[in-house]
PAPA-758579 format. One record per residue (C-alpha): residue in one letter; x, y, z. Coordinates in steps of 0.05 Angstrom, whole numbers, padded with zeros to 5 digits. Each point is the difference from the previous one (the first is absolute). Example, Ala and Ser with C-alpha at 12.3 -4.5 7.8 and 13.67 -1.06 7.14 Angstrom:
BEGIN
@res=a	east=00246	north=-00090	up=00156
@res=s	east=00027	north=00069	up=-00013
end
This chain:
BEGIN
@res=x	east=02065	north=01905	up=02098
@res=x	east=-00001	north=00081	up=00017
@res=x	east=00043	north=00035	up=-00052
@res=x	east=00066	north=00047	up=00029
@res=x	east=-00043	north=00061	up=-00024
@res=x	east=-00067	north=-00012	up=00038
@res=x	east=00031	north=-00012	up=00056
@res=x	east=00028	north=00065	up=-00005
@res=x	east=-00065	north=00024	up=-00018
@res=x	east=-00039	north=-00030	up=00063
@res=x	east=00054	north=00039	up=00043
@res=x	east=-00017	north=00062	up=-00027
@res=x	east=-00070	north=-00007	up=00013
@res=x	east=00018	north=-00029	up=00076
@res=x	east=00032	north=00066	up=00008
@res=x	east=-00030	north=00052	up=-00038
@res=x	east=-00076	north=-00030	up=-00007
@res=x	east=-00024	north=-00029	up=-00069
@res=x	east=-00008	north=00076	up=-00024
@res=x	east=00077	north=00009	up=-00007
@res=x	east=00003	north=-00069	up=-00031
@res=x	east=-00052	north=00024	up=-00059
@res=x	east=00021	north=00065	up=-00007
@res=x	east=00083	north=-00026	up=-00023
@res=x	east=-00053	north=-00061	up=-00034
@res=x	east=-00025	north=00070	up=-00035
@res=x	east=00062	north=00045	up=-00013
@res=x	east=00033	north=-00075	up=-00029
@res=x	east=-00061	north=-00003	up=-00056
@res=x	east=-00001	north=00075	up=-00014
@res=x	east=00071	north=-00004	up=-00016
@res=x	east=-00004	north=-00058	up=-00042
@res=x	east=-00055	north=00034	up=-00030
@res=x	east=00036	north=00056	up=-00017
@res=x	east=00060	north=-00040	up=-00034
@res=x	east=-00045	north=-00038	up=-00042
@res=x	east=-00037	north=00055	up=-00026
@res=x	east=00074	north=00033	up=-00011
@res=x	east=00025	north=-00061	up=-00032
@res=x	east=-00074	north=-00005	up=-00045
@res=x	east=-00015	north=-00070	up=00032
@res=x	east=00071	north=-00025	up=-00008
@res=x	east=00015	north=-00051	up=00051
@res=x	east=00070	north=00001	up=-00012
@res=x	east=00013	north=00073	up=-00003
@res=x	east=-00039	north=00006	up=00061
@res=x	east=00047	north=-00049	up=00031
@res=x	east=00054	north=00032	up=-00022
@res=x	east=-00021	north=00071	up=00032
@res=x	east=-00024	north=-00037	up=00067
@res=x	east=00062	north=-00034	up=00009
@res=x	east=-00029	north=-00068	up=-00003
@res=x	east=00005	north=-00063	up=-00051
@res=x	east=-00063	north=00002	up=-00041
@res=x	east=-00020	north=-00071	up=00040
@res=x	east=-00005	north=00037	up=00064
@res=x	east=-00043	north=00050	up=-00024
@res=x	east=-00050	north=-00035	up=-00035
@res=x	east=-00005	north=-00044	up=00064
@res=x	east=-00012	north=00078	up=00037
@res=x	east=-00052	north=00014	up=-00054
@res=x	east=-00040	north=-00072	up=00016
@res=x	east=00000	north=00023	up=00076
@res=x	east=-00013	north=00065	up=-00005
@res=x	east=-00053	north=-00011	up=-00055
@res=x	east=00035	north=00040	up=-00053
@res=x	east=-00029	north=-00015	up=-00073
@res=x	east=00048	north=00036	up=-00045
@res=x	east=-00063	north=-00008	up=-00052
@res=x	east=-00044	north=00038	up=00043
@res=x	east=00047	north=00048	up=00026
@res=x	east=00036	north=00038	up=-00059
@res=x	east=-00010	north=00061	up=-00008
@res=x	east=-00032	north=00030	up=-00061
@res=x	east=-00028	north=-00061	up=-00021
@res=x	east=00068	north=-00026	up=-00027
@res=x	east=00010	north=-00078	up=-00006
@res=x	east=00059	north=-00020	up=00042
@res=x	east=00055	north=-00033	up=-00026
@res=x	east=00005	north=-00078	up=00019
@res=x	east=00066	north=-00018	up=00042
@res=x	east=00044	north=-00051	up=-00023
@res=x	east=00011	north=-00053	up=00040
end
């Protein structure tokens, strides 16, 4: 079963070539990026400043390949979410 959002996501590339596709796939992570390093790893915070339930990112985070661990900034341990 295709998910609504790659759908949307093979469309793109149909119309714009798979170089558009990676480069939102690109701008999506470097935002998140940004947030969590804002945020100092925390999920929810992050969330919160994305506009998203924490759920939705973390399920981002596993397809973008996001590791809050890895990707702090200044070698701060990120806060664990709440579920």
């Amino acid at each position: 079963m295709e998910h609504p959002g790659e759908k949307r996501a093979n469309a793109e590339e149909d119309a714009y070539g798979p170089e558009s596709a990676q480069s939102l796939r690109s701008i999506q992570k470097d935002h998140i990026l940004r947030m969590l390093r804002t945020t100092h790893g925390d999920v929810n915070a992050a969330a919160h400043a994305l506009a998203v339930t924490p759920r939705e990112l973390r399920r981002l985070m596993t397809e973008l390949d996001i590791s809050i661990t890895s990707d702090c900034a200044d070698g701060e341990q990120p806060r664990k979410s709440r579920q």
